[in-house]
MIDO-838129 format. One record per residue: residue number from 0; x, y, z of N, C-alpha, C in turn; residue in one letter. Coordinates in steps of 0.05 Angstrom, whole numbers. Layout:
<sites>
 seq   n_xx   n_yy   n_zz  ca_xx  ca_yy  ca_zz   c_xx   c_yy   c_zz type
 NUM      X      Y      Z      X      Y      Z      X      Y      Z    A
...
</sites>
This chain:
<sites>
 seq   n_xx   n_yy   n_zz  ca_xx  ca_yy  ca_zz   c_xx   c_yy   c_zz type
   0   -394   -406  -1006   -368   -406  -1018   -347   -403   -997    X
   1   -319   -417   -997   -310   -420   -982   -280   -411   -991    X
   2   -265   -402   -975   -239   -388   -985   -221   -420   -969    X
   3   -196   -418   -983   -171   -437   -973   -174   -439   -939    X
   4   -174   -427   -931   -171   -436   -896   -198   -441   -889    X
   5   -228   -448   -909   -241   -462   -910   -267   -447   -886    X
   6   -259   -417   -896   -283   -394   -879   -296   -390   -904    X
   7   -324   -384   -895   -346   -378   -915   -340   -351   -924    X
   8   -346   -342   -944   -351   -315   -951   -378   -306   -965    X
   9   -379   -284   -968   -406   -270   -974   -405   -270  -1008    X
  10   -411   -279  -1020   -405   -277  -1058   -406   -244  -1064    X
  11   -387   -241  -1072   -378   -200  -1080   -399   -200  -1108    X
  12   -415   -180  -1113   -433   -177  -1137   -414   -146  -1148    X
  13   -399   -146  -1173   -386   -136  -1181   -396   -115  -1205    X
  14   -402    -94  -1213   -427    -89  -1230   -406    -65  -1248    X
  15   -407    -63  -1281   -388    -54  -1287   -401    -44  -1318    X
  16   -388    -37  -1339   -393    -28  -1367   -369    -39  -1378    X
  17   -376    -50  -1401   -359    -60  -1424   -352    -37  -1447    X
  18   -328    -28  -1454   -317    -10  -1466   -300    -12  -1494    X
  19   -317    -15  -1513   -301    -29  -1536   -282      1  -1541    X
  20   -262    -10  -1549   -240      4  -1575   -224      1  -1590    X
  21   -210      9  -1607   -203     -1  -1628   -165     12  -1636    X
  22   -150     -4  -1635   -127      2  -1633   -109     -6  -1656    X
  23    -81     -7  -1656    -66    -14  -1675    -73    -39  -1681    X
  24    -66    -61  -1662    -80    -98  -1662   -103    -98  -1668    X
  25   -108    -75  -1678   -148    -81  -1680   -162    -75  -1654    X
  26   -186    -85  -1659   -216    -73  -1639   -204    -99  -1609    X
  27   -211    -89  -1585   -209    -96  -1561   -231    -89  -1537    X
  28   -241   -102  -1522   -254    -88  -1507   -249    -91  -1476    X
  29   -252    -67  -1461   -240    -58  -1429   -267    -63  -1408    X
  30   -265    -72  -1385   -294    -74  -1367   -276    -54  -1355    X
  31   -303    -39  -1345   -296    -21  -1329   -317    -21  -1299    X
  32   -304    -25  -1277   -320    -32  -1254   -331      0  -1246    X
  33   -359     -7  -1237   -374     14  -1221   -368     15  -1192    X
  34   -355     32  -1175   -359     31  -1151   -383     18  -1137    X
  35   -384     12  -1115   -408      7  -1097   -411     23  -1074    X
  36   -439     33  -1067   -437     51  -1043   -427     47  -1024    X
  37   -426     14  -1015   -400     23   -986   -387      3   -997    X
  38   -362      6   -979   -344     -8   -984   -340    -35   -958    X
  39   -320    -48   -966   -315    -62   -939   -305    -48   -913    X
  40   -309    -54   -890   -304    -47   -873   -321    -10   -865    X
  41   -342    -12   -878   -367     10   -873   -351     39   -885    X
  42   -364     61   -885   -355     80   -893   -367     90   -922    X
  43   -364    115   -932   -378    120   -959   -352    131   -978    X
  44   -365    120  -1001   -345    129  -1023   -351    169  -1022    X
  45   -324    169  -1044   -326    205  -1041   -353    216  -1056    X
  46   -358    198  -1070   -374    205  -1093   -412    211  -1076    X
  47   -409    193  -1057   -436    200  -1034   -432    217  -1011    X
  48   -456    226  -1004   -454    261   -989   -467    250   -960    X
  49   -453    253   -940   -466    244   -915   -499    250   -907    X
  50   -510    235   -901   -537    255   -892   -550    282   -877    X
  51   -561    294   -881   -562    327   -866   -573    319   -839    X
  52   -558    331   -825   -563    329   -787   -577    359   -785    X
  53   -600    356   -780   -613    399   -762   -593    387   -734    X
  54   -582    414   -734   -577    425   -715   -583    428   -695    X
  55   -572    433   -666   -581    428   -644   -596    460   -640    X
  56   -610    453   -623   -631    493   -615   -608    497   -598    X
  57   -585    488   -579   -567    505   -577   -552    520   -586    X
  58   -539    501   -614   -523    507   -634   -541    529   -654    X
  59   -564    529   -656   -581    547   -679   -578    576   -656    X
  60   -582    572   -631   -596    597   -615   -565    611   -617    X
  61   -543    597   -620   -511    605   -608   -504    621   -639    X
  62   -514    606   -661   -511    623   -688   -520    644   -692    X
  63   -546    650   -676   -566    670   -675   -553    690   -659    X
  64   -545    685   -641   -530    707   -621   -505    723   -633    X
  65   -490    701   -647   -478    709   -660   -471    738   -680    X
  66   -500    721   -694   -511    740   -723   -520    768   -712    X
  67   -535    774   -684   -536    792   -672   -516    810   -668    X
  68   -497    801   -654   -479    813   -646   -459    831   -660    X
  69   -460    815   -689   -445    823   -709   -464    852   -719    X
  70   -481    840   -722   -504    877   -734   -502    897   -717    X
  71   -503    886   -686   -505    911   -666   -476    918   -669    X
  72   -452    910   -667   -426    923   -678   -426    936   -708    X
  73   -433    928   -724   -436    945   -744   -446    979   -749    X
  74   -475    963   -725   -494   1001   -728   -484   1004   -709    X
  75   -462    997   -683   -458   1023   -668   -429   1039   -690    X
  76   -415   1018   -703   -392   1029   -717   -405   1054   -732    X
  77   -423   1043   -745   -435   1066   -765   -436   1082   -746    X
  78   -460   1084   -725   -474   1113   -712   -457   1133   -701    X
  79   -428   1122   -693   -407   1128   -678   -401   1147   -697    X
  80   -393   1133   -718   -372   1141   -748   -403   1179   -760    X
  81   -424   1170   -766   -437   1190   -764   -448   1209   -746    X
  82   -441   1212   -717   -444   1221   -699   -412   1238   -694    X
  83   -390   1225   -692   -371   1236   -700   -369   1267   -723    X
  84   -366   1255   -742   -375   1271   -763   -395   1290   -765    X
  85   -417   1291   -760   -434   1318   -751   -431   1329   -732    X
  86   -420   1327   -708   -411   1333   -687   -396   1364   -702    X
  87   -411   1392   -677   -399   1411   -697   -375   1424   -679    X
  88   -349   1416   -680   -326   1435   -658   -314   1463   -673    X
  89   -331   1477   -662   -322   1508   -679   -315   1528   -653    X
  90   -309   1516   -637   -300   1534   -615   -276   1521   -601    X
  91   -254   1548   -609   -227   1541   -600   -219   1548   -580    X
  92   -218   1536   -556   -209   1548   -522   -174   1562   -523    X
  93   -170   1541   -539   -140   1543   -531   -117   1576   -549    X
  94   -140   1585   -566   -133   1606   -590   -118   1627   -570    X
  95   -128   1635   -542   -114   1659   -528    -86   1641   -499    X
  96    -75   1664   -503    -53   1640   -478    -52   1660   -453    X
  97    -71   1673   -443    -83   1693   -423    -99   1680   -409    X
  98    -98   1642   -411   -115   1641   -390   -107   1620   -370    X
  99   -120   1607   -344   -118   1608   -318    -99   1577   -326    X
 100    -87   1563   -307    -69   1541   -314    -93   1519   -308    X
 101    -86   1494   -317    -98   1478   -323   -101   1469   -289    X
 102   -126   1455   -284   -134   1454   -254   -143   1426   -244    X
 103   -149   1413   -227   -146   1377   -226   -177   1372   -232    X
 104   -181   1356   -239   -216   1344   -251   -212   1353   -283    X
 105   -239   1355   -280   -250   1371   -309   -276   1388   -303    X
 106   -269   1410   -318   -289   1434   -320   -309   1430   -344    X
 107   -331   1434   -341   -342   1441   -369   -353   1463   -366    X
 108   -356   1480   -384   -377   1508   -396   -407   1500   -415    X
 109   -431   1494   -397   -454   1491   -414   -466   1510   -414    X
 110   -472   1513   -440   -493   1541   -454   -511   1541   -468    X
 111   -543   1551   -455   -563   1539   -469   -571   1573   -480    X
 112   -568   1569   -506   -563   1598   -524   -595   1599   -540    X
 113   -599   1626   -551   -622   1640   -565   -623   1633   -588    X
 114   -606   1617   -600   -594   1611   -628   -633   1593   -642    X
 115   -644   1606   -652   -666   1594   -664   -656   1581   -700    X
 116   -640   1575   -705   -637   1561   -726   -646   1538   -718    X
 117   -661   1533   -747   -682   1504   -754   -703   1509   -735    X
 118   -717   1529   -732   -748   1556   -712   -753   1556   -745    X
 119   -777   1549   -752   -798   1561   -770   -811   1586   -759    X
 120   -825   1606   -780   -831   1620   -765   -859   1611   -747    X
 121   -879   1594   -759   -897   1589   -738   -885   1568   -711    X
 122   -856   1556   -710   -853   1538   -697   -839   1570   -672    X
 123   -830   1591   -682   -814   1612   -662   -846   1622   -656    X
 124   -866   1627   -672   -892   1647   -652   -899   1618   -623    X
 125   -907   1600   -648   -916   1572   -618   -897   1572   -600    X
 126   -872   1577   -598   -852   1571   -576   -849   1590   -564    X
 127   -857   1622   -571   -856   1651   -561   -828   1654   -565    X
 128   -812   1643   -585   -785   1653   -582   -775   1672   -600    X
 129   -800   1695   -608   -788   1714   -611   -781   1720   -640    X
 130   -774   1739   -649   -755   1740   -680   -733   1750   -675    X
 131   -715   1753   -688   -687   1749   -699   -665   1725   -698    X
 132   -641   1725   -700   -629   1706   -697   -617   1702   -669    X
 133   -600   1681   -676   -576   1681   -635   -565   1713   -620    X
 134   -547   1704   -606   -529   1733   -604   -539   1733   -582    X
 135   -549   1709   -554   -553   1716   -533   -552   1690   -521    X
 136   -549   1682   -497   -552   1666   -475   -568   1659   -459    X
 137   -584   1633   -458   -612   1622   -434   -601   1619   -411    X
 138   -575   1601   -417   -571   1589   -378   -532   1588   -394    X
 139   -524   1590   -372   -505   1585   -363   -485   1563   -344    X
 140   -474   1540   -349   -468   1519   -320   -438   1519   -324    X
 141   -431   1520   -299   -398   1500   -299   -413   1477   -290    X
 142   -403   1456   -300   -401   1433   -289   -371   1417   -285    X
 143   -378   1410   -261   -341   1394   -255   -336   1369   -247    X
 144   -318   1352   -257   -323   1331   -243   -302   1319   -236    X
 145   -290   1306   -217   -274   1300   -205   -272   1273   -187    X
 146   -252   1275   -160   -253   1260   -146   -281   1262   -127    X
 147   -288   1276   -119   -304   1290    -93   -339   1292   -116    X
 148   -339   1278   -139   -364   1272   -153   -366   1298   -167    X
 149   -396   1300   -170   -402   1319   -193   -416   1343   -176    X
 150   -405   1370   -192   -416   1395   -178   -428   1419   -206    X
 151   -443   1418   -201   -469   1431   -222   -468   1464   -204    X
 152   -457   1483   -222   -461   1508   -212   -472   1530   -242    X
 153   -494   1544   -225   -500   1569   -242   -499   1592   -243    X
 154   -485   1601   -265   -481   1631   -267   -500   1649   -284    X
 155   -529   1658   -260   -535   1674   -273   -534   1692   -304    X
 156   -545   1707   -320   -531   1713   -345   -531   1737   -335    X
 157   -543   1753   -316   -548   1776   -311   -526   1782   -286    X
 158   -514   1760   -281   -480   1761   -264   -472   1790   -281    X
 159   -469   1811   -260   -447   1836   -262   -416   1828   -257    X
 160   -404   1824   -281   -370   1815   -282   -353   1834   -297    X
 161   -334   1834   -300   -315   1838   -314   -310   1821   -346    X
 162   -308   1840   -364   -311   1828   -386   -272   1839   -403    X
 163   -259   1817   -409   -234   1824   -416   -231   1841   -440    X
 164   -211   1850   -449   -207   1859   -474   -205   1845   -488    X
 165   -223   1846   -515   -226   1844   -540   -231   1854   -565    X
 166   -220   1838   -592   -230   1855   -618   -259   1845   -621    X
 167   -271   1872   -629   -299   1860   -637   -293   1855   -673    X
 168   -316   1830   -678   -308   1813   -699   -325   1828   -726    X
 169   -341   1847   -713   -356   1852   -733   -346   1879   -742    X
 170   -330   1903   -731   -318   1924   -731   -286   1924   -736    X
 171   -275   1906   -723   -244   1907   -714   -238   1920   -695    X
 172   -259   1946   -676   -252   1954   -656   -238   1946   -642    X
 173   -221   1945   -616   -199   1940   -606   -217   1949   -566    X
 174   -236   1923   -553   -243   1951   -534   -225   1937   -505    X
 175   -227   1961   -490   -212   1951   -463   -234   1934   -439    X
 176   -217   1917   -424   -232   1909   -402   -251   1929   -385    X
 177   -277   1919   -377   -296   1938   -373   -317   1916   -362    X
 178   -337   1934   -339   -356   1920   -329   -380   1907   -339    X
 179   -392   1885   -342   -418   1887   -347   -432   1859   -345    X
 180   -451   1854   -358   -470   1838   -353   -458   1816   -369    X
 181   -454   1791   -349   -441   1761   -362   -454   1758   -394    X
 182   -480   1761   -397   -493   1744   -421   -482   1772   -442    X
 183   -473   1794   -436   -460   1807   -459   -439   1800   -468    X
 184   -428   1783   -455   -394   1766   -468   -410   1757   -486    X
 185   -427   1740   -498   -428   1720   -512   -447   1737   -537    X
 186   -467   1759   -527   -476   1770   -556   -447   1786   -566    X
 187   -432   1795   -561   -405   1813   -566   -385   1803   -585    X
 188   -376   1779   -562   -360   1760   -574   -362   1728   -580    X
 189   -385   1721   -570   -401   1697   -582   -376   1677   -560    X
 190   -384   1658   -566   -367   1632   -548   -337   1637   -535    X
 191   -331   1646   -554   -296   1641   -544   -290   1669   -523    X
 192   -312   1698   -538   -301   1715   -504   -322   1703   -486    X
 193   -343   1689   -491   -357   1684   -461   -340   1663   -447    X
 194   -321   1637   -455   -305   1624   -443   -284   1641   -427    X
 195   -274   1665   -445   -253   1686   -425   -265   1696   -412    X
 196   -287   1701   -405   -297   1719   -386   -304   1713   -359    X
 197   -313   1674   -365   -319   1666   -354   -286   1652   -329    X
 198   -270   1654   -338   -247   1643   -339   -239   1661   -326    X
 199   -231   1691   -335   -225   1713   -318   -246   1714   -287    X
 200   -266   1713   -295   -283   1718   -259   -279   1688   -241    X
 201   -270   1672   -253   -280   1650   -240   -251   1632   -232    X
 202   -236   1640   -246   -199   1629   -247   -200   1600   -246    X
 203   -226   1590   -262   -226   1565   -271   -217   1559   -292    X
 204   -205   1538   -301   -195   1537   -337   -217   1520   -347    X
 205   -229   1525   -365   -257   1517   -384   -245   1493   -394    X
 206   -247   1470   -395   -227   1441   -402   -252   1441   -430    X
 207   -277   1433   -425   -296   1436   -454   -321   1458   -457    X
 208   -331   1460   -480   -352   1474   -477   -372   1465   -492    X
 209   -395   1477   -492   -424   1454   -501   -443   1469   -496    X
 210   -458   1475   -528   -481   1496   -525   -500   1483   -539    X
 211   -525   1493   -538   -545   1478   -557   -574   1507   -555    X
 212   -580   1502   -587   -602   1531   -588   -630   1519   -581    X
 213   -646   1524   -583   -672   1527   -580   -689   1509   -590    X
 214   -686   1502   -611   -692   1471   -640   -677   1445   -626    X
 215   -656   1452   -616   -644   1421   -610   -650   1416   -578    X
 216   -654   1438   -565   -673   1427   -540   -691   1420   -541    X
 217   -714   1434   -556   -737   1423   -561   -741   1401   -580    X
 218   -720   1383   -596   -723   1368   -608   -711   1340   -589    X
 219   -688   1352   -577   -682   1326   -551   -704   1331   -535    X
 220   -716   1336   -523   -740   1331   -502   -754   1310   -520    X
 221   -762   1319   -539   -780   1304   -548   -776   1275   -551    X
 222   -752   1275   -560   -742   1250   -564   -750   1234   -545    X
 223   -741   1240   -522   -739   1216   -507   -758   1223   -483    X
 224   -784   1234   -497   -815   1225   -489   -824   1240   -471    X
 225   -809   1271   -469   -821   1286   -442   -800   1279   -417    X
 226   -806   1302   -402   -793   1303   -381   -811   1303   -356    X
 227   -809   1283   -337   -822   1298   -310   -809   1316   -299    X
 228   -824   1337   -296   -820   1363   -273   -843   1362   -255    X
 229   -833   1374   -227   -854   1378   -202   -856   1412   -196    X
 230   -875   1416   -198   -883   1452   -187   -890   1455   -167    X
 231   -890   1469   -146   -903   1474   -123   -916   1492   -117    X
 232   -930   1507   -148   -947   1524   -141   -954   1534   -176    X
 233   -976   1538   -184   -985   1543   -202   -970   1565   -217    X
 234   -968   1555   -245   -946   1583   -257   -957   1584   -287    X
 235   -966   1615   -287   -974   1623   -311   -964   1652   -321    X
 236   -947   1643   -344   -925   1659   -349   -925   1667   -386    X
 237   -936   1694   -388   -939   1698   -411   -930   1709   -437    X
 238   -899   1716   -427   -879   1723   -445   -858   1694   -452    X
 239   -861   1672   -431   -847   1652   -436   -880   1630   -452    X
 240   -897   1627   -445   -913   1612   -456   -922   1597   -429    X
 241   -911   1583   -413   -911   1573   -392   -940   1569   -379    X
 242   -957   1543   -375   -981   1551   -358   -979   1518   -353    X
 243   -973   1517   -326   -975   1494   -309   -994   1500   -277    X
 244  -1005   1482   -272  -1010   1471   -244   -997   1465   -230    X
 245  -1005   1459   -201   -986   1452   -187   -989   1425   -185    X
 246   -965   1414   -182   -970   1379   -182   -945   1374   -200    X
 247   -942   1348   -213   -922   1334   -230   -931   1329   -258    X
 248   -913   1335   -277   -921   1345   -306   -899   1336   -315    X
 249   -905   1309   -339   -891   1312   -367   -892   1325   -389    X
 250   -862   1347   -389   -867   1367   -406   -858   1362   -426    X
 251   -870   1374   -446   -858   1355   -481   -845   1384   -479    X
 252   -829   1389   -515   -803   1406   -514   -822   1427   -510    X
 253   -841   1440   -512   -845   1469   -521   -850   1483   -494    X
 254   -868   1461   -477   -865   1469   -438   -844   1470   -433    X
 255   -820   1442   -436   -798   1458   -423   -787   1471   -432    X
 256   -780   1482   -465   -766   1504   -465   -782   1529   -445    X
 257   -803   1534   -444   -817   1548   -430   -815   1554   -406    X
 258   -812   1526   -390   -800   1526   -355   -777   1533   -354    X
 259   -756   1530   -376   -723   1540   -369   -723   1573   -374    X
 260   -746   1583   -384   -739   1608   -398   -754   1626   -374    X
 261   -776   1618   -372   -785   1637   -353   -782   1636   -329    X
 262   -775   1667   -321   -768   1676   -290   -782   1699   -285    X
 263   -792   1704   -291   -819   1733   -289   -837   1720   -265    X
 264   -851   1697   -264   -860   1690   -243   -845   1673   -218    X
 265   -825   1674   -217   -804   1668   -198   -796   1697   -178    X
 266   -795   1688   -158   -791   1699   -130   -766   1716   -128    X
 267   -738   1706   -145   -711   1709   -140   -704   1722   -166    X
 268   -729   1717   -186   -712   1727   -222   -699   1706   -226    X
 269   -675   1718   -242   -659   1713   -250   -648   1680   -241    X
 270   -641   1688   -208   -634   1657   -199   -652   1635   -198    X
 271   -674   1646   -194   -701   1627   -194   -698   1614   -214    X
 272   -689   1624   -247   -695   1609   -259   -667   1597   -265    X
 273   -644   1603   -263   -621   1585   -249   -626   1560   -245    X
 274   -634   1563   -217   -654   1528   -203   -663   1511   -221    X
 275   -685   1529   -241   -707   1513   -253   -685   1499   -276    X
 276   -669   1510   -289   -654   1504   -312   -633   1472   -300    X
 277   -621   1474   -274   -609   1462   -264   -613   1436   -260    X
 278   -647   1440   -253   -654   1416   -242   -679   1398   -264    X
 279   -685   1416   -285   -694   1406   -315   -669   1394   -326    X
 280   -646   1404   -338   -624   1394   -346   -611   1375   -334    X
 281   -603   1366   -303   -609   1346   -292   -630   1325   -296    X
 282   -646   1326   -299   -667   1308   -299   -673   1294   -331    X
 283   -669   1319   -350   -670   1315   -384   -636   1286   -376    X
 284   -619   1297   -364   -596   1276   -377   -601   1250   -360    X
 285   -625   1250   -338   -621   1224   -323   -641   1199   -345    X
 286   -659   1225   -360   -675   1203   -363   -666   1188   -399    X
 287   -646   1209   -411   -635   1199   -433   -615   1172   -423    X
 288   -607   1177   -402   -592   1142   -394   -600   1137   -389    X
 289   -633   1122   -390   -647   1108   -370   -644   1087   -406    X
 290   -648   1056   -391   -645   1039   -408   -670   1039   -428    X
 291   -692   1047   -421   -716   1054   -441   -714   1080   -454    X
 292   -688   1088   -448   -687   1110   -484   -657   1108   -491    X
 293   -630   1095   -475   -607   1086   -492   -613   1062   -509    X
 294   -626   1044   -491   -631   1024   -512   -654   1018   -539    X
 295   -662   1039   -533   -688   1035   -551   -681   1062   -577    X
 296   -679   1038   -601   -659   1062   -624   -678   1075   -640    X
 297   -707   1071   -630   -732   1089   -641   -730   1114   -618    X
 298   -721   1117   -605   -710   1142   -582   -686   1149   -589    X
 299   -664   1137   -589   -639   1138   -590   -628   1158   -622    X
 300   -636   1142   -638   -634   1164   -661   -633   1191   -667    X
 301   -667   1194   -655   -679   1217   -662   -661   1234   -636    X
 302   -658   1221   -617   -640   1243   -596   -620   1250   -609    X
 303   -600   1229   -619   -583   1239   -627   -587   1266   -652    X
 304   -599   1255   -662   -609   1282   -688   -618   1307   -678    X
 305   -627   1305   -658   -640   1331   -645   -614   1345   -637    X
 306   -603   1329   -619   -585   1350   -603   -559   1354   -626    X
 307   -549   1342   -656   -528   1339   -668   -535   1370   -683    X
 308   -567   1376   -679   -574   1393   -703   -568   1423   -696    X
 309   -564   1427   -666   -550   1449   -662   -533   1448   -645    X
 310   -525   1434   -636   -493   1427   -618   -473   1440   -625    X
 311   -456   1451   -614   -434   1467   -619   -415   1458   -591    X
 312   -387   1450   -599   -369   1441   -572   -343   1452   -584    X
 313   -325   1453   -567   -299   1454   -584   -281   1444   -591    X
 314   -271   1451   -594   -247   1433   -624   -234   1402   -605    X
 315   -231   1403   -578   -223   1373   -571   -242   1358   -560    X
 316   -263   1361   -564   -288   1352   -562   -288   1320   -576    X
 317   -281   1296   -550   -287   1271   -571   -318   1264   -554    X
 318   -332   1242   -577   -351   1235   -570   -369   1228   -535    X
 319   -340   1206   -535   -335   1202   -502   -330   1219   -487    X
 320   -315   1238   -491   -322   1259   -474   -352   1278   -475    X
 321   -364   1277   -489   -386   1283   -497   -403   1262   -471    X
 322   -402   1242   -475   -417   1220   -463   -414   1224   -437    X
 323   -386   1224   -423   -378   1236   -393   -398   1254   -395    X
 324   -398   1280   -397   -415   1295   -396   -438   1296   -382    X
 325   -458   1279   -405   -487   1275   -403   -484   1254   -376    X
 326   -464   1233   -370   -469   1221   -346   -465   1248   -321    X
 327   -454   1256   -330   -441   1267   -293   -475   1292   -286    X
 328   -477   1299   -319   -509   1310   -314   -526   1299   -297    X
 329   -524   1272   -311   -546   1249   -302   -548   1249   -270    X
 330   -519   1249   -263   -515   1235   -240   -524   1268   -218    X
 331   -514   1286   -221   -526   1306   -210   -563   1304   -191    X
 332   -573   1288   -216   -605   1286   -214   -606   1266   -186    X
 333   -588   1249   -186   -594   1210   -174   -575   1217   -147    X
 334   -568   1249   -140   -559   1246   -110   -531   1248   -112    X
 335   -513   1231   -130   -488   1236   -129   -461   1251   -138    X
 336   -480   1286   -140   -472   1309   -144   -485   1335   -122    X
 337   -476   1354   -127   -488   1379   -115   -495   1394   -136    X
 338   -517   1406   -141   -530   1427   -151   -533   1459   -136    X
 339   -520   1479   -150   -510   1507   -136   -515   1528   -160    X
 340   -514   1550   -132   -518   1569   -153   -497   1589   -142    X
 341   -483   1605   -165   -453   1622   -145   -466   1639   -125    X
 342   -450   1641   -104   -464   1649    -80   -463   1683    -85    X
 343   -482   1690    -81   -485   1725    -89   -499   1736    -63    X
 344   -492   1767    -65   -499   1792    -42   -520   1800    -55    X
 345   -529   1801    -73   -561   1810    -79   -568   1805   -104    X
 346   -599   1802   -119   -600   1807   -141   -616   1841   -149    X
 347   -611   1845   -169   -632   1861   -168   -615   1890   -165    X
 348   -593   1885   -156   -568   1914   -164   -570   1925   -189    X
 349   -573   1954   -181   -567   1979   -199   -543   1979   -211    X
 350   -536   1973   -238   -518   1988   -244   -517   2003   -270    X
 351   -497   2005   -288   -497   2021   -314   -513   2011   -338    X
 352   -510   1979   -339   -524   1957   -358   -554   1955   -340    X
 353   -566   1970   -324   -589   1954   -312   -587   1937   -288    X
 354   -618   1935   -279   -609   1910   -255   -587   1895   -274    X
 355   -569   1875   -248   -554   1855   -247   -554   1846   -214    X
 356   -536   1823   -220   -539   1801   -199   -513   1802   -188    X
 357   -500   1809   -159   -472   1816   -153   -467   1798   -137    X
 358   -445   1782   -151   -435   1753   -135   -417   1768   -111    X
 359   -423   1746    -88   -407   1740    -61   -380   1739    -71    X
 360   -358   1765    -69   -336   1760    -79   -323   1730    -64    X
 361   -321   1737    -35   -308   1721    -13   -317   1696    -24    X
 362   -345   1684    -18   -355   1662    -22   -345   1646    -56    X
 363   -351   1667    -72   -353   1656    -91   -325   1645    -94    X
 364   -299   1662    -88   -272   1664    -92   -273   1629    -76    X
 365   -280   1623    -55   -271   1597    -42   -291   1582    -55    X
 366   -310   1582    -68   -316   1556    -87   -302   1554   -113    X
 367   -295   1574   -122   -280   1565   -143   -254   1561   -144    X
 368   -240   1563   -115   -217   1555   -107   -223   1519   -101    X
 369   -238   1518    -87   -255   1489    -84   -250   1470   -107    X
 370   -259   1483   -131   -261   1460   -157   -240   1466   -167    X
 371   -226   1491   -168   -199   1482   -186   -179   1462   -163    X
 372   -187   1453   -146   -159   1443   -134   -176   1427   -126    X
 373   -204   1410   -140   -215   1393   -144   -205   1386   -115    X
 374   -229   1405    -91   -233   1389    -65   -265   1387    -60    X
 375   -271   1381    -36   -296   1370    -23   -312   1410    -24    X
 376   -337   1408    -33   -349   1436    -39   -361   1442    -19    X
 377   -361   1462      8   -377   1459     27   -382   1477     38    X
 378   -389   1501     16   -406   1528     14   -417   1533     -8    X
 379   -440   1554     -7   -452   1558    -33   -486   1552    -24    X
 380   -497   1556    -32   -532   1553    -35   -532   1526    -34    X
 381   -549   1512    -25   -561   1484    -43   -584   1497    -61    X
 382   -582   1480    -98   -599   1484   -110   -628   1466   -109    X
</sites>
C-alpha cells in the first residue's frame, strides 16, 4: 500500500470493541479502539510495566552495606541511651567549696571498694570475701592525664594522713580534723570525705571519681575472657584465696579478685599489693580495648553489665568521659604512661590506728606539684 508521495507503508491492524447505546434519536453504536503494545516510534504504553533488571552485585553488596550500617547506628544509639541511664552518679565533688583550685589535665580518683552487693552468700565464701556489707576500700589510684601522657599513682589505704572535718552521717556528730589511716575516710564518710581527704593530702582537685565493688570486678574480668598476669614466684595465699605458680596465668574474676586483694605474701604489704592492683587494672583496661572484646558484642555487653552493676562515678560523669578513662588505663599498660606508687619513708610505722604507711612528705609534695601543673613526672618509684 502506498501513501500520495507514492512510499510504501506497513498496513496498521487496528483492533477495537463495538459499543451499542441507546439515546434520544434512538439506539447508536460507538467503536472503541484497543491500544497496541507499542506504539510508533518504539516505546511502551503506560498500561505495560518495563521488564525486571537483578541488580548489579555492586549495587546489591552497596544496599547491603547500607542496611548494615543503619542497624549498627541504631544499637549503638540504643546501648549509649541504656548505658547512659544506668550509669549510677551519686557522688557530688563539688557539694564542699574547701577544696584545692582547679589544676591543668585531668585528675581522676579510682576506687576499688568492699562493697559485695550482688555476692551470694556461696558466691562471698568461693571468693573469701568475707560477710558484711561495704564500708571499706581495696585500692586506691589517682590517675592523670594530660599533656606529658598518662600517670597511674597509688595510694596505699593504710597511707597515715590527715583526715578533714566532718559530720558523721549516721550520728550528726560534728568531728574535728585528725590523723589516721586513708581507707578510714571512706568507711566514715564513704566517697565524698575520701575525695576531701584525698584532696587535702595531695592539693590535687579530684576532676572525676570511679569505684566499682567486688561483683562488678569479678563480673568484668570475666567478661572479657580472663586476664593475663605474670608471677615471679609461687604465691599461696590463704585469707585472699590466691594459689598460683610461677609462670603466666589467665586469671578468670575470682583469681584476680584474689591477686588484687592479697598482700600477706608480698615482701612490702601494703605497697606490694599497690603494684599488683596497678598493673592488673592496667592490663584488665588494655585488653577490654583490644578489638576482640570492643568489637565482639557477645563480650561487649556482658562487660558493660558487669561493670554498670556496681559502678558508682559522680554527678558530671558523661559516658565519654568514662571512655577517656578506661583508654588512658589502657594506655598505662602499652608504655605510654608511668605507673607509681607515692613515694614513702617507710611502711610498717607505729602509730595510734596501727601499722601505717608514712609518705615522703618532700617527695610526695613535688609529685603532686608535678600533676597539678600538669608537668613531665620525674620522681617517685617506678611501679
Amino acid at each position: 500500500m502506498s501513501n500520495w508521495n507514492g512510499e510504501t507503508q506497513t498496513p496498521r491492524v487496528i483492533t477495537g470493541h463495538v459499543i451499542s447505546h441507546t439515546g434520544q434519536a434512538g439506539p447508536y453504536e460507538e467503536y472503541v479502539p484497543i491500544p497496541s503494545e507499542a506504539q510508533p516510534g518504539g516505546g511502551h504504553t503506560r498500561g505495560t510495566r518495563p521488564p525486571w533488571v537483578r541488580p548489579s552485585r555492586r549495587r546489591r553488596i552497596a544496599r547491603l552495606l547500607v542496611l548494615l550500617l543503619c542497624v549498627l547506628l541504631l544499637t549503638g544509639v540504643g546501648t549509649y541511651a541504656w548505658a547512659d541511664f544506668e550509669l549510677d552518679r551519686a557522688v557530688a565533688l563539688g557539694a564542699d567549696g574547701d577544696r584545692p583550685p582547679r589544676g591543668k589535665g585531668t585528675t581522676y580518683l579510682i576506687v576499688g571498694s568492699d562493697n559485695r552487693d550482688g555476692l551470694s552468700e556461696r558466691d562471698r565464701k568461693d571468693l573469701h570475701a568475707g560477710g558484711g556489707g561495704g564500708g571499706r576500700t581495696d585500692s586506691m589510684m589517682l590517675l592523670h592525664t594530660g599533656a606529658h601522657g598518662t600517670t597511674m599513682v597509688s595510694l596505699p589505704r593504710d597511707s597515715w594522713v590527715t583526715l578533714p572535718a566532718y559530720l558523721d552521717p549516721g550520728t550528726g556528730k560534728r568531728h574535728r580534723p585528725a590523723k589516721d589511716k586513708l581507707n578510714a575516710a571512706y568507711s566514715l564518710g564513704g566517697a565524698r570525705l575520701l575525695v576531701r581527704t584525698v584532696e587535702l593530702n595531695t592539693g590535687l582537685r579530684v576532676d572525676h571519681y570511679a569505684e566499682i565493688g567486688f561483683a562488678g570486678f569479678v563480673g568484668v574480668v570475666n567478661a572479657v575472657g580472663g586476664v593475663n598476669m605474670c608471677v615471679d614466684r609461687n604465691i599461696r595465699d590463704r585469707r585472699s584465696g590466691l594459689d598460683l605458680t610461677k609462670g603466666c596465668h589467665t586469671l578468670d574474676g575470682a583469681q584476680a579478685l584474689a591477686f588484687v586483694r592479697q598482700r600477706h605474701q608480698e615482701a612490702q604489704g601494703d605497697l606490694g599489693r599497690s603494684r599488683n592492683q596497678q598493673k592488673f587494672l592496667a592490663a584488665l583496661a588494655h585488653k577490654a580495648a583490644t578489638p576482640g572484646t570492643a568489637l565482639n558484642p557477645f563480650r561487649t555487653y556482658p562487660l558493660l553489665g558487669a561493670a554498670l552493676d556496681t559502678l558508682v562515678v559522680d554527678e558530671d560523669m558523661e559516658l565519654s568521659t568514662l571512655a577517656s578513662l578506661f583508654r588512658a588505663m589502657s594506655s598505662a599498660s602499652s608504655g605510654d604512661g608511668r605507673q607509681l606508687n607515692v613515694p614513702v619513708t617507710g611502711a610498717g610505722v607505729s602509730t595510734s590506728k596501727g601499722s601505717a604507711v608514712q609518705w615522703d612528705t618532700v617527695k610526695a609534695k613535688r609529685l603532686f606539684t608535678a600533676l597539678r601543673n600538669d608537668r613531665p613526672v620525674n620522681i617517685g618509684e617506678k611501679g
